[in-house]
VOLO-591239 format. One record per residue (C-alpha): residue in one letter; residue number from 1; x, y, z. Coordinates in nm, 2 decimals. Example, Ala and Ser with C-alpha at 12.3 -4.5 7.8 and 13.67 -1.06 7.14 Angstrom:
<atom code="A" pos="1" px="1.23" py="-0.45" pz="0.78"/>
<atom code="S" pos="2" px="1.37" py="-0.11" pz="0.71"/>
This chain:
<atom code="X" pos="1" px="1.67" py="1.35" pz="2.36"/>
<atom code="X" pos="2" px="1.57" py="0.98" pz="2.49"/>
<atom code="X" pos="3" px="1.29" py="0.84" pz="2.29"/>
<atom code="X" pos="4" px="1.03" py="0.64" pz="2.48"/>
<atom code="X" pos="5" px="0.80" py="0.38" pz="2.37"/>
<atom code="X" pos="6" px="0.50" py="0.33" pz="2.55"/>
<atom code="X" pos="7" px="0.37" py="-0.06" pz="2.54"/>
<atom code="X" pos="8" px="0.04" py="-0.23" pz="2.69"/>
<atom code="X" pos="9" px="0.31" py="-0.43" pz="2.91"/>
<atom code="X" pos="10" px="0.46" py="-0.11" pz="3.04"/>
<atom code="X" pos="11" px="0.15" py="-0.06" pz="3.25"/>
<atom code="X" pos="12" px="0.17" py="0.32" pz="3.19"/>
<atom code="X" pos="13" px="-0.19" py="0.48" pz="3.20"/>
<atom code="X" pos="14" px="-0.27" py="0.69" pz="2.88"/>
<atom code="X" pos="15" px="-0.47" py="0.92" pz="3.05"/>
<atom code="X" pos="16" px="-0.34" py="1.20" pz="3.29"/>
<atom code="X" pos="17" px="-0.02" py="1.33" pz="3.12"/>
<atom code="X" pos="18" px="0.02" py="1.60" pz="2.86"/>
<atom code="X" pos="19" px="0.28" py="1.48" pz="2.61"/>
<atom code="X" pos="20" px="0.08" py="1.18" pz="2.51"/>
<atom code="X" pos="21" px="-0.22" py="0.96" pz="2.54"/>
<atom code="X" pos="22" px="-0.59" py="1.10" pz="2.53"/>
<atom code="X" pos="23" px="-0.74" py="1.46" pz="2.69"/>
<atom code="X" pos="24" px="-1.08" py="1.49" pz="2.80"/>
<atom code="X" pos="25" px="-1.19" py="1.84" pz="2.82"/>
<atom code="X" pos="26" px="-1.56" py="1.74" pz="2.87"/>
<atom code="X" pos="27" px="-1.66" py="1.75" pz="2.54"/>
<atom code="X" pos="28" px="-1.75" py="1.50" pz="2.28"/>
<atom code="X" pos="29" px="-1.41" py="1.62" pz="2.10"/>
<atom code="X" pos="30" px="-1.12" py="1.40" pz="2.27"/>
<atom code="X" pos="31" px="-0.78" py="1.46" pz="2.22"/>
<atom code="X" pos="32" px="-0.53" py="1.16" pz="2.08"/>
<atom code="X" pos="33" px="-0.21" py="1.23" pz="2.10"/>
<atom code="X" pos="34" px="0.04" py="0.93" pz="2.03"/>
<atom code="X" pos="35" px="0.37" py="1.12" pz="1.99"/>
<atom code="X" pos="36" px="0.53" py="1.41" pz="2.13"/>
<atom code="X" pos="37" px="0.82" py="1.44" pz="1.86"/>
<atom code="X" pos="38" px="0.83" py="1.70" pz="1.61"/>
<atom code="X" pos="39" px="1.01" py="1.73" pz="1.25"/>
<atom code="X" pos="40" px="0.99" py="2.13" pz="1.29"/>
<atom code="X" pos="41" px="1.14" py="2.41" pz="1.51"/>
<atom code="X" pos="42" px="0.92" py="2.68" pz="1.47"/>
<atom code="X" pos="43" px="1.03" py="2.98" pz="1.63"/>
<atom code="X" pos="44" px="0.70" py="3.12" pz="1.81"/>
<atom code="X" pos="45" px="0.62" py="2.72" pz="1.92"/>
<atom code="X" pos="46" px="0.41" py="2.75" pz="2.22"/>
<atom code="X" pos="47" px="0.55" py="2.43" pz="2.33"/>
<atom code="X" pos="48" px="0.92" py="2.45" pz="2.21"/>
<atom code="X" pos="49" px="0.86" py="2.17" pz="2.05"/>
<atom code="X" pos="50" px="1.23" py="1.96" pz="1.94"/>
<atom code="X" pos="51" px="1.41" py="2.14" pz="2.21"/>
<atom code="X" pos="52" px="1.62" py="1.90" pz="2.41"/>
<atom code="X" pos="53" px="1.73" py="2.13" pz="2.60"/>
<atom code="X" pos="54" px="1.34" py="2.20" pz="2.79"/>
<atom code="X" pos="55" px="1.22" py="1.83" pz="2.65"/>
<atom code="X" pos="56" px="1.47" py="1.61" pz="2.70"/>
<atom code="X" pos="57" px="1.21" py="1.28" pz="2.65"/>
<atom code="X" pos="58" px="0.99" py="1.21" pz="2.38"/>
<atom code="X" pos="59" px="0.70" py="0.98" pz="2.37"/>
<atom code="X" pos="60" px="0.56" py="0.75" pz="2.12"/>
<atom code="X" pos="61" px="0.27" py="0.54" pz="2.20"/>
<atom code="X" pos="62" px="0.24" py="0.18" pz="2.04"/>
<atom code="X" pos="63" px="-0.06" py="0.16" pz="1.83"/>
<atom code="X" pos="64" px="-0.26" py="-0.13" pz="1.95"/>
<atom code="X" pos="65" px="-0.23" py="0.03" pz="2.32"/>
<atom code="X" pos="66" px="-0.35" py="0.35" pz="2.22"/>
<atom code="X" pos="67" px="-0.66" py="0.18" pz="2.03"/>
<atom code="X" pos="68" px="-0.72" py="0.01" pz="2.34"/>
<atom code="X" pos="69" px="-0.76" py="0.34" pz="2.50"/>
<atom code="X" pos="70" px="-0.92" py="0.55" pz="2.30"/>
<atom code="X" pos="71" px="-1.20" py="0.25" pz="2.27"/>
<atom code="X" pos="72" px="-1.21" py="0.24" pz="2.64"/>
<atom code="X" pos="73" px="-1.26" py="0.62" pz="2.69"/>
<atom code="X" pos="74" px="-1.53" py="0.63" pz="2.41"/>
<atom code="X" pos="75" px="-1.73" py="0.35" pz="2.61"/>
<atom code="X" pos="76" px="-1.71" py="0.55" pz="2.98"/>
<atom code="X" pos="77" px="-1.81" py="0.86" pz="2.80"/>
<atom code="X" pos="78" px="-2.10" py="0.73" pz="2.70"/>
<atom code="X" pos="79" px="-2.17" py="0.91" pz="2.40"/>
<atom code="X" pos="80" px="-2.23" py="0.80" pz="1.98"/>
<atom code="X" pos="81" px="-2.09" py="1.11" pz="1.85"/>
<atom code="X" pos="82" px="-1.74" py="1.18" pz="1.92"/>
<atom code="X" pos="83" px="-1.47" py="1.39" pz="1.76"/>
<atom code="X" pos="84" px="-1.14" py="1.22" pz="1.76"/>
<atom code="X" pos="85" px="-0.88" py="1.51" pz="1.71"/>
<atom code="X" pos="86" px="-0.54" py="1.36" pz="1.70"/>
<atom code="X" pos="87" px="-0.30" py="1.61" pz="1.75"/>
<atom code="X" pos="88" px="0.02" py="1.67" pz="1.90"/>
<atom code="X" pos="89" px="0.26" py="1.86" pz="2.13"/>
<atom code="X" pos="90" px="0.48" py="1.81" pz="1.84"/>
<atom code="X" pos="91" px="0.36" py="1.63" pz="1.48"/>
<atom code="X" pos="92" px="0.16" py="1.39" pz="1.46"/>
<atom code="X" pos="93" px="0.31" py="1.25" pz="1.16"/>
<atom code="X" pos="94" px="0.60" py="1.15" pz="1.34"/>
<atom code="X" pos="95" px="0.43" py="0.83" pz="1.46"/>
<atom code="X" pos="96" px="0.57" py="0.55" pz="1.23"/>
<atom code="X" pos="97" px="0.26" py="0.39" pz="1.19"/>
<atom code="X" pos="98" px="0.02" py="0.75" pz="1.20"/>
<atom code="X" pos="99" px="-0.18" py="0.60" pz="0.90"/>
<atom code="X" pos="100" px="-0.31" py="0.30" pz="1.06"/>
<atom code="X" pos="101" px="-0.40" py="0.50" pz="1.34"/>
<atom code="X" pos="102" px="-0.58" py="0.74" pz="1.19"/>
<atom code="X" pos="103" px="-0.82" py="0.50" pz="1.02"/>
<atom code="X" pos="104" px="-0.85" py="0.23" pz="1.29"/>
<atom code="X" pos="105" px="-0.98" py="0.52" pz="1.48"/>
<atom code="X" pos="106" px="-1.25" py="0.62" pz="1.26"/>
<atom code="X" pos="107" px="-1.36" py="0.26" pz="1.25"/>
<atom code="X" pos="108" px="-1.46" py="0.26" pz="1.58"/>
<atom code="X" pos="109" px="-1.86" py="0.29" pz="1.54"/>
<atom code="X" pos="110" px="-1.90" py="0.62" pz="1.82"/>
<atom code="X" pos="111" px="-1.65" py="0.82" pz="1.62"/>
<atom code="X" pos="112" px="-1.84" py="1.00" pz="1.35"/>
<atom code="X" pos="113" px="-1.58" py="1.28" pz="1.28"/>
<atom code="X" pos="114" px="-1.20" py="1.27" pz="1.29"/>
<atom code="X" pos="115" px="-1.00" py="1.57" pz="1.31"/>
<atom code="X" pos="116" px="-0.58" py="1.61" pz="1.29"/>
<atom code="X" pos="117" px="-0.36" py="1.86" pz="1.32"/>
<atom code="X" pos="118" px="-0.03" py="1.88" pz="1.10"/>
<atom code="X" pos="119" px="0.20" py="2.13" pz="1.02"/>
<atom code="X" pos="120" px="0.18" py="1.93" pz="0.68"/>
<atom code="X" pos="121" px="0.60" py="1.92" pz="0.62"/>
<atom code="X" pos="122" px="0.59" py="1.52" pz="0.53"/>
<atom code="X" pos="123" px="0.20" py="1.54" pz="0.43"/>
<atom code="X" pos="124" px="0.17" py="1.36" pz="0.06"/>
<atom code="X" pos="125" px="-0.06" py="1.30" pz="-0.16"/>
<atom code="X" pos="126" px="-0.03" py="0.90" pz="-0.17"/>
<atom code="X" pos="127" px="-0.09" py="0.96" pz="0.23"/>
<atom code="X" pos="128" px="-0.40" py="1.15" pz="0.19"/>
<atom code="X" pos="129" px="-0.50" py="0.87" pz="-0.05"/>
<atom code="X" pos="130" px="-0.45" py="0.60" pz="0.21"/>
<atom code="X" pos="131" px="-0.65" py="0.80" pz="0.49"/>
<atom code="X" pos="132" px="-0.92" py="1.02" pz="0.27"/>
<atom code="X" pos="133" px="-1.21" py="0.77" pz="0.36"/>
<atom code="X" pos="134" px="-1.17" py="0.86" pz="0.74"/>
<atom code="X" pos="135" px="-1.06" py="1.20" pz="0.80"/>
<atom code="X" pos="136" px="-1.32" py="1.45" pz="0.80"/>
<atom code="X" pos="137" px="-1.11" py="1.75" pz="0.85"/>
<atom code="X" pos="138" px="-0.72" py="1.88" pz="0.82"/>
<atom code="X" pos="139" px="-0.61" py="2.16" pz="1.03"/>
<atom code="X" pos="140" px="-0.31" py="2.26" pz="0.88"/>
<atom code="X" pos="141" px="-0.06" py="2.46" pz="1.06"/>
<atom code="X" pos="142" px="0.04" py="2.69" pz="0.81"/>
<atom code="X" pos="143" px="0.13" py="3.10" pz="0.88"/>
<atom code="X" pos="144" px="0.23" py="3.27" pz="0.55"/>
<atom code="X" pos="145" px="0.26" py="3.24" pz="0.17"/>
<atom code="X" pos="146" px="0.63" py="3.40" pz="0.15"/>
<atom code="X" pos="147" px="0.85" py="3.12" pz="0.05"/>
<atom code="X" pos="148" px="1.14" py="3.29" pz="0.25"/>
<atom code="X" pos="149" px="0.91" py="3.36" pz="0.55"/>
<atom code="X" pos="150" px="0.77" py="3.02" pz="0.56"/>
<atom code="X" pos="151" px="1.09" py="2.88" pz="0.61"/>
<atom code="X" pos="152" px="1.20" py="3.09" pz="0.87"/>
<atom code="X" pos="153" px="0.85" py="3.04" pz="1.05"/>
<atom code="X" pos="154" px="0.88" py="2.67" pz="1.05"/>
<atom code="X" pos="155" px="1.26" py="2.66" pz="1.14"/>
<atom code="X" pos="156" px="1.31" py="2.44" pz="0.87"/>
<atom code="X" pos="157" px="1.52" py="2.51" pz="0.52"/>
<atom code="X" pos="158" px="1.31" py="2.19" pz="0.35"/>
<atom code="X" pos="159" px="0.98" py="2.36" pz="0.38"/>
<atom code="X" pos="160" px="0.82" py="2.39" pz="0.10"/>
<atom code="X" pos="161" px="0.50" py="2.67" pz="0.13"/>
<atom code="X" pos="162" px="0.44" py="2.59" pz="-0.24"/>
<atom code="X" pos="163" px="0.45" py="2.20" pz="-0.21"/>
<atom code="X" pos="164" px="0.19" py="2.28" pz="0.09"/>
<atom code="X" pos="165" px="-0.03" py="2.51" pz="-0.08"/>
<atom code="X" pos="166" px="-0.07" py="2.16" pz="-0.34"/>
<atom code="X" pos="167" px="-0.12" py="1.95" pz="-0.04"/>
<atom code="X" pos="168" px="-0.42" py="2.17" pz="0.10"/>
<atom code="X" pos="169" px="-0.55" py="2.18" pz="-0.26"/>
<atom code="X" pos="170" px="-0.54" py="1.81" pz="-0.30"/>
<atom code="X" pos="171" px="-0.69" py="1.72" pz="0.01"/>
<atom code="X" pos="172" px="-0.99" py="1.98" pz="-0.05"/>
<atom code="X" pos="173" px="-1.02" py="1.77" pz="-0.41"/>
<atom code="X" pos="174" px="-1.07" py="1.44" pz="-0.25"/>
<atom code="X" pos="175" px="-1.39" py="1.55" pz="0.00"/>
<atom code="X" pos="176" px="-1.15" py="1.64" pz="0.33"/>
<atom code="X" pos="177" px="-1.26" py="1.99" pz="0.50"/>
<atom code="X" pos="178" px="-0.91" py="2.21" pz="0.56"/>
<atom code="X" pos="179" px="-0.93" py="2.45" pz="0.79"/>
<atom code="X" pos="180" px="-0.57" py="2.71" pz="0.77"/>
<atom code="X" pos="181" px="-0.47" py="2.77" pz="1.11"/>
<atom code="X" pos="182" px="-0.22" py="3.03" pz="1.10"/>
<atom code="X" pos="183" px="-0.10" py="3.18" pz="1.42"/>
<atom code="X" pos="184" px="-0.17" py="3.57" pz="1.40"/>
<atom code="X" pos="185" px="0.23" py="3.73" pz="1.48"/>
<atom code="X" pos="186" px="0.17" py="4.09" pz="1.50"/>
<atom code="X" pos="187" px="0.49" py="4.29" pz="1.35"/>
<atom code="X" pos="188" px="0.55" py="3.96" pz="1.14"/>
<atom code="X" pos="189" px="0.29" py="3.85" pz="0.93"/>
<atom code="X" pos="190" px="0.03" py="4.09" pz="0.98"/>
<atom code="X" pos="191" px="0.04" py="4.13" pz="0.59"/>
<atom code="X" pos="192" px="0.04" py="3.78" pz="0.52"/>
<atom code="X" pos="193" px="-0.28" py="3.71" pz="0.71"/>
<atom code="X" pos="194" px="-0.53" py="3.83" pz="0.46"/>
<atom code="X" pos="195" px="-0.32" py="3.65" pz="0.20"/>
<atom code="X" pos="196" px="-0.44" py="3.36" pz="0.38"/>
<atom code="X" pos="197" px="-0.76" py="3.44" pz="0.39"/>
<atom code="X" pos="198" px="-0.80" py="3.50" pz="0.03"/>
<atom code="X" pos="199" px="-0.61" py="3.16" pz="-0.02"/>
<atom code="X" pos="200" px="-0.86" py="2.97" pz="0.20"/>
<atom code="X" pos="201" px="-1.13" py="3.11" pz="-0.01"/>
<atom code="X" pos="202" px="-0.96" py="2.98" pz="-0.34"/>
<atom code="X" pos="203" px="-0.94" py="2.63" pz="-0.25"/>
<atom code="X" pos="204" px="-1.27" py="2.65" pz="-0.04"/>
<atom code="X" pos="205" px="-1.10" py="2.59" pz="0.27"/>
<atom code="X" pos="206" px="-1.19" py="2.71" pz="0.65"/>
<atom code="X" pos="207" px="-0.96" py="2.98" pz="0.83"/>
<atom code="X" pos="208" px="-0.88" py="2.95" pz="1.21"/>
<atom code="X" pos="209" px="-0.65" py="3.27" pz="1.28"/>
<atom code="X" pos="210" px="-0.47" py="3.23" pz="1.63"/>
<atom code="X" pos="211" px="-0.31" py="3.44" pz="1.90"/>
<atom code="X" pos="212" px="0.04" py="3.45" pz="1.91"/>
<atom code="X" pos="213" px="0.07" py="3.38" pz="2.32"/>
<atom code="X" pos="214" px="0.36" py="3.36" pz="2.52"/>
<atom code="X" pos="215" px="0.40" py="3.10" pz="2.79"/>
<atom code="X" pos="216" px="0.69" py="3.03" pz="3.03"/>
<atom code="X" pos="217" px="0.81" py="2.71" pz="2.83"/>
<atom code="X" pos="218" px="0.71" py="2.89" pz="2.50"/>
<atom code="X" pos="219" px="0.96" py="3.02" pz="2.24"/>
<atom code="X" pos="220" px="0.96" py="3.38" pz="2.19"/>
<atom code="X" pos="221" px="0.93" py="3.51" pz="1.82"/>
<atom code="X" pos="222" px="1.19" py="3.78" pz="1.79"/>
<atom code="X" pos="223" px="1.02" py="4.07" pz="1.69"/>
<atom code="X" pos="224" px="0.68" py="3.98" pz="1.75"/>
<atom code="X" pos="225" px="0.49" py="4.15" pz="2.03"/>
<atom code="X" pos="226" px="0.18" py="3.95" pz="2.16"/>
<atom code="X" pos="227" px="-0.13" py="4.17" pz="2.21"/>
<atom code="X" pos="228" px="-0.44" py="4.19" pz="2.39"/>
<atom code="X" pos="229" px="-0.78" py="3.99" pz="2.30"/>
<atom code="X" pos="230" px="-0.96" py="4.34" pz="2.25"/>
<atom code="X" pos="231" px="-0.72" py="4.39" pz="1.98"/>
<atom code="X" pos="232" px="-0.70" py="4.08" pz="1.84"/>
<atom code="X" pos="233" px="-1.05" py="4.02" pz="1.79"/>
<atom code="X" pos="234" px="-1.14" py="4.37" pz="1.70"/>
<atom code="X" pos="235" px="-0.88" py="4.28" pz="1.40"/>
<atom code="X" pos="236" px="-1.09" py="3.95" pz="1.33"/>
<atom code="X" pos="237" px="-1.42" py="4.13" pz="1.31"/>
<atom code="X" pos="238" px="-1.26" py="4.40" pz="1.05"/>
<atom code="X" pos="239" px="-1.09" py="4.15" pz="0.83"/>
<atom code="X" pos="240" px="-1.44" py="3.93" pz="0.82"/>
<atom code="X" pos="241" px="-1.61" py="4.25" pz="0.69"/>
<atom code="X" pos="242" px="-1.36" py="4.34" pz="0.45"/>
<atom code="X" pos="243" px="-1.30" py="3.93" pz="0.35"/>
<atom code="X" pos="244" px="-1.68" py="3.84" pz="0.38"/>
<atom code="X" pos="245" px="-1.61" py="3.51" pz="0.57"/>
<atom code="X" pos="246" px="-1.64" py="3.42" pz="0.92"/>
<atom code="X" pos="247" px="-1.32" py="3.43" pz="1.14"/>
<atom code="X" pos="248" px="-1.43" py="3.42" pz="1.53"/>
<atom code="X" pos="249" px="-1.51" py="3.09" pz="1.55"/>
<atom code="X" pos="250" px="-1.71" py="2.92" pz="1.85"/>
<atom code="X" pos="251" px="-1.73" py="2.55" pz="1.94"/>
<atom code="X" pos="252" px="-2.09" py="2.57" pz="1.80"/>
<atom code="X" pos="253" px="-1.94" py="2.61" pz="1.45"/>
<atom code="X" pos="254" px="-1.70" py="2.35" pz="1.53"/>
<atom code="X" pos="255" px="-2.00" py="2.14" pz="1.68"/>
<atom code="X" pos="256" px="-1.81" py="2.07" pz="1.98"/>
<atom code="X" pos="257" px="-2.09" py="2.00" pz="2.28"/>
<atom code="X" pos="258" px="-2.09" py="1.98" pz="2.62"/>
<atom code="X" pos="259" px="-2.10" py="1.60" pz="2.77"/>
<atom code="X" pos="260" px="-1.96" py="1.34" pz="3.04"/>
<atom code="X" pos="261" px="-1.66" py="1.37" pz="3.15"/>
<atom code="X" pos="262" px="-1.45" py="1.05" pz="3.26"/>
<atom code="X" pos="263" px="-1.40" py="0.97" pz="3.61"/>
<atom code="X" pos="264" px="-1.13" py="1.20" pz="3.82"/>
<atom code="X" pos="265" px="-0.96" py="0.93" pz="3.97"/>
<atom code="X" pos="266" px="-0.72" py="1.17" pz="4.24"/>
<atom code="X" pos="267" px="-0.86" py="1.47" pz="4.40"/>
<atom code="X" pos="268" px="-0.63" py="1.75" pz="4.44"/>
<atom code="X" pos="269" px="-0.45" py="1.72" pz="4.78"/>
<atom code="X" pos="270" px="-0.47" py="1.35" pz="4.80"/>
<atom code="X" pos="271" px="-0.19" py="1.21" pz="4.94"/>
<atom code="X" pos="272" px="-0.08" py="0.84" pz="4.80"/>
<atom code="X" pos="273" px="0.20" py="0.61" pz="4.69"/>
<atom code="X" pos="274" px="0.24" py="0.55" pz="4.31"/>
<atom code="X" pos="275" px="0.49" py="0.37" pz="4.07"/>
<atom code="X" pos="276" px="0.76" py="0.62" pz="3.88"/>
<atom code="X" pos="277" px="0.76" py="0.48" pz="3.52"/>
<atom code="X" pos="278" px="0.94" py="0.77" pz="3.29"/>
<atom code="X" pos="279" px="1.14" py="1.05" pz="3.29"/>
<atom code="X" pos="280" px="0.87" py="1.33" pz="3.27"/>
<atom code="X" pos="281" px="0.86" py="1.59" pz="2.97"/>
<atom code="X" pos="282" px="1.04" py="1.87" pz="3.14"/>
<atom code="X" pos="283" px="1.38" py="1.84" pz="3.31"/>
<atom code="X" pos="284" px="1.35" py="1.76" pz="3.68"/>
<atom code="X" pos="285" px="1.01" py="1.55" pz="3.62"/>
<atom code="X" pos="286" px="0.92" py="1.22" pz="3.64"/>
<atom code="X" pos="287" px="0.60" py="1.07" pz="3.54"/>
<atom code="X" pos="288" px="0.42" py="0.80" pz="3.80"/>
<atom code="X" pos="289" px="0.13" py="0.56" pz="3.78"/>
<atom code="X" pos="290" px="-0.16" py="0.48" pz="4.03"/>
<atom code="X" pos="291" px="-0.53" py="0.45" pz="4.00"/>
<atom code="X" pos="292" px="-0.55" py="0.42" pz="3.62"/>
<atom code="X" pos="293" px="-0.41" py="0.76" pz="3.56"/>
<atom code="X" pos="294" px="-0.06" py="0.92" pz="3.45"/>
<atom code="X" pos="295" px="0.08" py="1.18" pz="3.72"/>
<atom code="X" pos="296" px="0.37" py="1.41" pz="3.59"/>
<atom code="X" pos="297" px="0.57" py="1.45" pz="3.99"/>
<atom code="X" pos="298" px="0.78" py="1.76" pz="3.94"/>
<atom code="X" pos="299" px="1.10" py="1.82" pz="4.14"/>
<atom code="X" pos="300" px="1.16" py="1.49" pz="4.12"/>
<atom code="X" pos="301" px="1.44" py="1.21" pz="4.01"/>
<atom code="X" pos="302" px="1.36" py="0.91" pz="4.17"/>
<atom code="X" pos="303" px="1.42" py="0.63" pz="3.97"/>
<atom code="X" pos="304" px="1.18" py="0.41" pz="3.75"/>
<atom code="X" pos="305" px="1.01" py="0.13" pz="3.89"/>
<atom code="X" pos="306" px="1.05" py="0.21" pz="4.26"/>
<atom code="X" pos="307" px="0.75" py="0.39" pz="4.46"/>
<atom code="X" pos="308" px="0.73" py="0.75" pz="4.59"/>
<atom code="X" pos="309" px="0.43" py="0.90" pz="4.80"/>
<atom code="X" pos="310" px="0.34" py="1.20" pz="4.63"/>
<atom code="X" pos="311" px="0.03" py="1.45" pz="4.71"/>
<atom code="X" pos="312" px="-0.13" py="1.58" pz="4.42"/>
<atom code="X" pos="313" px="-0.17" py="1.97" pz="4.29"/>
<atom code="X" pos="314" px="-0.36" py="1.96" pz="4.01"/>
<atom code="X" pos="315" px="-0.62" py="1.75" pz="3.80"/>
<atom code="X" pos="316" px="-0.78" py="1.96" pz="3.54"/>
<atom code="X" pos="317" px="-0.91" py="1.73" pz="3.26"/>
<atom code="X" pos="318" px="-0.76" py="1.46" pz="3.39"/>
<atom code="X" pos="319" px="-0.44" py="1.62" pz="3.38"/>
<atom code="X" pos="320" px="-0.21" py="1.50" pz="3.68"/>
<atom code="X" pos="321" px="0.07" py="1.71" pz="3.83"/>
<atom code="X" pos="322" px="0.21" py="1.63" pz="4.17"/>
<atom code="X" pos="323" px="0.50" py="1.69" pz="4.42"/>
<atom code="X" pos="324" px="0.63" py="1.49" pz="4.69"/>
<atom code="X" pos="325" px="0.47" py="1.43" pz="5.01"/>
């Protein structure tokens, strides 16, 4: 894999691309991602994450420039109540300098709740010490109690289920919400799932159960055989009886709201030149720059720095994809 480092002086837009930078969906919850690399290998990852092989580039975004960013996108928002989630492709706890991050963002006076997503491998308590006065809520990635299993469903012989199980605790102990977020394998760890639920409910932690999916990048969990929404739900609703705790949860309970999206910059079809800065996440991709926006051009290898007219396919949440004109 080539590592990238994104600067301020690289000129690289931090909105528009998937692997890194910030995604708004719309909402007052904003995605921060700064890295793309993963310390795990998880054999259901919907995004194969620490595959060189489909991800030969990974990204890591300089602090300072992803501040700048995420101050910027609060302010065209326009709104005094966001949720910063800072999550990953990968982990975000691969970003050497994750801490600072973390609670430079929550100083920022619009973000009143700040959310991360870890799959809690390097997660310690003398970290949760430096960051427990700004994060509001941990999802931890975590999918069964079986020491065995657990290693297996991380891809990793160092993790530690037991080690994570004191992590969650800990973090419940100094005032941060947890919210488990196992992902539901059916023929895998269908009997660990209420396991989970009864450990949630020990340390007074949430439970977000979700749907093993397959997508064309994804890795494939041998064994497990994805099912239908009917089914999965229908599950959901018989384990909350049974548990007495909610399961289906809605952006209401997550009090994620509806609000102003940032400006769309390109409109799908639009034809223009812009600047190739980085090999793109996938093989056979390059990212490009133009308009304040990131635009992942695929069937492309043009090299970096020179200019390509390109004619855009896609721009969901500010989510560029493109082809050449």
């Amino acid at each position: 894999m080539t590592h990238h480092i994104i600067k301020e002086k690289s000129e690289i837009p931090l909105v528009g691309a998937i692997a890194f930078g910030i995604i708004d969906r719309g909402t007052n919850l904003l995605q921060i991602r700064p890295t793309s690399v993963c310390n795990q290998k998880c054999p259901f990852c919907s995004t194969n994450a620490n595959n060189s092989k489909i991800h030969p580039n990974t990204y890591e975004v300089e602090k300072d420039y992803l501040i700048k960013w995420v101050r910027n996108v609060i302010k065209e928002k326009e709104c005094n109540e966001i949720e910063a989630n800072i999550d990953s492709v990968g982990e975000i706890l691969c970003h050497p300098k994750i801490m600072e991050i973390i609670n430079e963002i929550k100083e920022l006076p619009e973000v009143t709740f700040l959310s991360l997503q870890t799959n809690g491998l390097t997660l310690t308590k003398e970290k949760i010490d430096k960051i427990k006065n700004s994060v509001d809520r941990i999802n931890l990635s975590i999918h069964t109690l079986d020491k065995k299993q657990a290693k297996e469903l991380a891809g990793s012989d160092i993790y530690d289920i037991e080690k994570i199980k004191e992590i969650a605790k800990y973090a419940v102990k100094q005032g941060i919400e947890v919210l488990l977020a196992p992902v539901w394998l059916p023929k895998i760890n269908d009997e660990q799932i209420p396991k989970l639920i009864d450990f949630a409910k020990e340390i007074k932690a949430k439970i977000g159960i979700q749907k093993y999916e397959v997508y064309k990048y994804s890795r494939k969990m041998k064994g497990a055989k994805a099912t239908n929404y009917w089914k999965f739900y229908d599950k959901l609703k018989k384990l909350e009886k049974e548990k007495e705790i909610k399961l289906i949860l809605k952006k209401e309970d997550m009090n994620i709201k509806k609000i102003k999206r940032i400006q769309t910059t390109l409109d799908i079809g639009e034809t223009l030149n812009a600047e190739i800065k980085l090999p793109g996440w996938l093989p056979n991709q390059m990212i490009a720059a133009t308009k304040d926006r990131c635009i992942t051009v695929n069937d492309c290898n043009e090299k970096e720095e020179t200019f390509l007219k390109i004619k855009i396919t896609d721009n969901k949440n500010n989510i560029y994809l493109a082809k050449k004109a």
